[in-house]
C-alpha positions in Angstrom: -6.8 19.6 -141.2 -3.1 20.3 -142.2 -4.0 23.3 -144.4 -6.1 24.8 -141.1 -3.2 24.3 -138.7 -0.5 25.9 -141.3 -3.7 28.7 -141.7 -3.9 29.3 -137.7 0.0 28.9 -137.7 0.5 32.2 -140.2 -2.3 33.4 -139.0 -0.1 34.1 -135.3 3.3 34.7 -136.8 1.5 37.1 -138.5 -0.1 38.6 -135.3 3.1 38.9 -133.5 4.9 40.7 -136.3 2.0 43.3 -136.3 1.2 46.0 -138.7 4.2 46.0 -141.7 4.0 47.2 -145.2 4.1 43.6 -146.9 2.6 40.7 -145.9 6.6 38.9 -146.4 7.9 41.2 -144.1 9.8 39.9 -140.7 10.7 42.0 -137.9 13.8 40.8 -136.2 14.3 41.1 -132.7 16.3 44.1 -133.3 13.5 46.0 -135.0 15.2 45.3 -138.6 12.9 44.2 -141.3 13.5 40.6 -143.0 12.1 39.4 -146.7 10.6 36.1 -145.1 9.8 35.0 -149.2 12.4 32.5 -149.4 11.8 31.4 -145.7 8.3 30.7 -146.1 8.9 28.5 -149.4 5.6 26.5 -149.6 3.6 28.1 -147.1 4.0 31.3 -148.7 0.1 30.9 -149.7 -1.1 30.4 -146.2 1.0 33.7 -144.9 -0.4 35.8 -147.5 -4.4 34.4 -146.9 -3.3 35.3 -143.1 -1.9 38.8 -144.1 -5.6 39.4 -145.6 -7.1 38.4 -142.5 -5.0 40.5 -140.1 -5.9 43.3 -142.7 -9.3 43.1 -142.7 -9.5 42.8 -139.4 -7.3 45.6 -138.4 -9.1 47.8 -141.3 -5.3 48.2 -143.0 -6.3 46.8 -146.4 -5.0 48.8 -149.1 -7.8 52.0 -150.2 -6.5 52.8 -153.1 -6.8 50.8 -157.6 -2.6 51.7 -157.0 -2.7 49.9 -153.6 -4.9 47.2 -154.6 -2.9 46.4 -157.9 0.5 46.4 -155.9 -1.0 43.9 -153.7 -2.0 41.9 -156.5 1.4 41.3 -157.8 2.3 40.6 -154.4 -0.1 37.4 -154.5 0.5 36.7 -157.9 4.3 36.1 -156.5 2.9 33.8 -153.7 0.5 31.7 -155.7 2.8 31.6 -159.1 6.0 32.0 -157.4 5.1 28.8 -155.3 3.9 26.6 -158.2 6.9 26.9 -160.3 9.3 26.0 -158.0 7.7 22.7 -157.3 6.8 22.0 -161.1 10.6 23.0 -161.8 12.2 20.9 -159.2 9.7 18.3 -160.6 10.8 18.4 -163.8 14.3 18.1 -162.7 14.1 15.3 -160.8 11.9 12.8 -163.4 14.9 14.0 -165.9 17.1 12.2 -163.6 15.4 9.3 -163.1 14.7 8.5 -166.9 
């Protein structure tokens, strides 16, 4: 139920920021373009399955092997990049505790 609502969530930010060239992009209000990748922190997965969903459904999906492979690294940085933090600050914090 949690996972839907952060899914819907990203799935409207994403909406509202319309069509960019990265799914970690943020328009501010005066039209400059943010890297949201250390805002989104944790939800980071969630904003890139709603990046593929606005996409799809706004036939934008990358047409190209160069376009698709680019986009690969870009969820390999979501998914990893996500998963390493935690397991680091993890790590760190049963070190302290021992």
């Amino acid at each position: 139920m949690v996972g839907s609502g952060l899914y819907l969530a990203a799935l409207e930010w994403r909406y509202r920021q319309g069509n960019t060239n990265a799914w970690w992009e943020i328009k501010s209000e005066t039209g400059k373009t943010i890297d949201g990748r250390a805002i989104y922190g944790a939800v980071a997965p969630y904003m890139l399955a709603a990046d593929l969903t606005f996409r799809y459904q706004t036939n934008t999906l990358p047409t190209t092997k160069d376009g698709w492979n680019e986009y690969g690294k870009q969820m390999a940085q979501a998914l990893i990049g996500v998963t390493v933090r935690r397991r680091f600050w993890s790590y760190v914090f049963r070190q302290e505790t021992v």
